[in-house]
TORVO-255231 format. One record per residue (C-alpha): x, y, z; residue in one letter. Coordinates in nm, 3 decimals. Layout:
// residues N
X:X; Y:Y; Z:Z; res:A
...
// end
This chain:
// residues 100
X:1.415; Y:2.127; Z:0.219; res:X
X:1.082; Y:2.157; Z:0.421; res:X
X:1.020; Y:2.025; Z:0.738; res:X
X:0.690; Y:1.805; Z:0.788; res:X
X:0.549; Y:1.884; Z:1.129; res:X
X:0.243; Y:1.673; Z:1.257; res:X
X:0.206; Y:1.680; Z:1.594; res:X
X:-0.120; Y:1.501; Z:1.586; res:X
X:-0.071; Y:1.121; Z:1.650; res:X
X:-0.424; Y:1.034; Z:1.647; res:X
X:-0.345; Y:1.135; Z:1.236; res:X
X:-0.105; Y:0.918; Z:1.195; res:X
X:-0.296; Y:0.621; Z:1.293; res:X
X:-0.643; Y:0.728; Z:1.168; res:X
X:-0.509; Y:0.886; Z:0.890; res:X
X:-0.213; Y:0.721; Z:0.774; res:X
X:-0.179; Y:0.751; Z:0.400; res:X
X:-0.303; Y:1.126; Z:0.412; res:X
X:0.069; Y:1.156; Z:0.612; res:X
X:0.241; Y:0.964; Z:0.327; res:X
X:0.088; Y:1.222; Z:0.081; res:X
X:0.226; Y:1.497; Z:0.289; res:X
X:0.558; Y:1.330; Z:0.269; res:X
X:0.507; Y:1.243; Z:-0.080; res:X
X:0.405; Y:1.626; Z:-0.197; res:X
X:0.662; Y:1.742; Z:0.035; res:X
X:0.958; Y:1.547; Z:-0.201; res:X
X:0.896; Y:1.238; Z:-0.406; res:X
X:1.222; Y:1.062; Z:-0.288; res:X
X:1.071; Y:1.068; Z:0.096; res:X
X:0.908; Y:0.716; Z:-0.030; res:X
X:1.271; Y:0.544; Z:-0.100; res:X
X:1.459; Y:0.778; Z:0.146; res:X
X:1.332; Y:0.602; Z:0.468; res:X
X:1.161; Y:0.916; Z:0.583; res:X
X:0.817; Y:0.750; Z:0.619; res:X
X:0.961; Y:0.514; Z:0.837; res:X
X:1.138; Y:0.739; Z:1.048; res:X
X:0.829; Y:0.924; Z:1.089; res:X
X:0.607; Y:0.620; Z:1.189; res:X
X:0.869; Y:0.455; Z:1.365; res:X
X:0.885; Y:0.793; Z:1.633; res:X
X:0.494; Y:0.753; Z:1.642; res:X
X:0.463; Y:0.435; Z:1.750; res:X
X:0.790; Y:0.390; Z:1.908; res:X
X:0.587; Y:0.501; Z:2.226; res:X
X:0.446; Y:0.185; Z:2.398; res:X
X:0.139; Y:0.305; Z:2.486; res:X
X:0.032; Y:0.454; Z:2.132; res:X
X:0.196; Y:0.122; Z:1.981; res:X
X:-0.075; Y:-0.111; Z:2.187; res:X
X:-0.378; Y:0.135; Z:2.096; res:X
X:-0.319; Y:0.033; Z:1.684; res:X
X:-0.562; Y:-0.222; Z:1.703; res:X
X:-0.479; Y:-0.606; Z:1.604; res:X
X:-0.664; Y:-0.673; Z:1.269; res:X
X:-0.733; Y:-1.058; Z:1.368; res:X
X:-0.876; Y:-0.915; Z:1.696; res:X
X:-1.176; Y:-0.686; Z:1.572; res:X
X:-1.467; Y:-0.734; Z:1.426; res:X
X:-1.430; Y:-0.632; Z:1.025; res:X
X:-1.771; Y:-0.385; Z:1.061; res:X
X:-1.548; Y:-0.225; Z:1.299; res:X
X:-1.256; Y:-0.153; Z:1.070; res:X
X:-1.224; Y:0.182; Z:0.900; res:X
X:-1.104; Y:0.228; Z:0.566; res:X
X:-0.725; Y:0.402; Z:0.572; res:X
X:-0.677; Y:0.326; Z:0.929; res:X
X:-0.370; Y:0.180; Z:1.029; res:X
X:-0.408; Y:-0.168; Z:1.209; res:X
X:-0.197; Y:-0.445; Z:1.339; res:X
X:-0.162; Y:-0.745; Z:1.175; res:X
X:0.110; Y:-1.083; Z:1.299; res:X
X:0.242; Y:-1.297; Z:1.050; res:X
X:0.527; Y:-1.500; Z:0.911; res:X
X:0.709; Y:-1.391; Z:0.611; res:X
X:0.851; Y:-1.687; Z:0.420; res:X
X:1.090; Y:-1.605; Z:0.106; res:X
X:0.922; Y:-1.826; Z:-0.189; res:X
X:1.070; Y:-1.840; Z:-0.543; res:X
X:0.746; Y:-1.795; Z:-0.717; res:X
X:0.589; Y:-1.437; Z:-0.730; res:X
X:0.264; Y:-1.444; Z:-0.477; res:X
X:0.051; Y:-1.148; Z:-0.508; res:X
X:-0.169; Y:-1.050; Z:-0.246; res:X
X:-0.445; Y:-0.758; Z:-0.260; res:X
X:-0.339; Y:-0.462; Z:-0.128; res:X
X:-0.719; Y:-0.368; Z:0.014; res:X
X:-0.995; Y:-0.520; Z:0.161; res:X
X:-1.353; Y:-0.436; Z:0.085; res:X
X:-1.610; Y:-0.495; Z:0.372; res:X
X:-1.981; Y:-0.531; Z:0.368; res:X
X:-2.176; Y:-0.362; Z:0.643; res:X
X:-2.451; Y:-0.744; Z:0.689; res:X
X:-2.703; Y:-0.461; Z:0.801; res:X
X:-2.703; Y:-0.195; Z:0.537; res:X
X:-2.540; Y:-0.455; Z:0.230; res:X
X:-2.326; Y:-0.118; Z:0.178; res:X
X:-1.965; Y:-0.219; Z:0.036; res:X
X:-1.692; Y:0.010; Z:0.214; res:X
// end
């Protein structure tokens, strides 16, 4: 098997899902295999990276990028019921009315 090498953090948190691909194209079974955690976890395993993801509660949505990886605290409570929840945002520049 092929080795992924990024050496670029600044990709994997400005350009996380283009790694996944990588990982992806590289072999399918990456996704269930815990090699894209393993991956992340090294990245941002270092403190100092890990405090520069920014928290998503903390910036300003105009400032968010789309595909960047952010921060986000919550609780996780195990319900019975299915709850879906959107897997994207969309976000409206109030200046230009342009939908990202």
């Amino acid at each position: 098997m092929t080795e992924i090498n990024i050496t670029d953090k600044n990709e994997y948190l400005n350009k996380p899902m283009d790694i996944v691909d990588k990982l992806f194209e590289l072999n399918q079974e990456n996704l269930n295999n815990g090699t894209v955690y393993k991956k992340f976890e090294n990245v941002i395993s270092d403190d100092q990276i890990y405090k520069s993801i920014p928290l998503v509660s903390t910036i300003n949505q105009c400032d968010l990028n789309s595909g960047k990886l952010v921060r986000i605290r919550c609780m996780i409570q195990d319900i019975f019921d299915p709850q879906f929840c959107p897997t994207f945002n969309k976000i409206k520049n109030n200046e230009t009315n342009k939908i990202v």
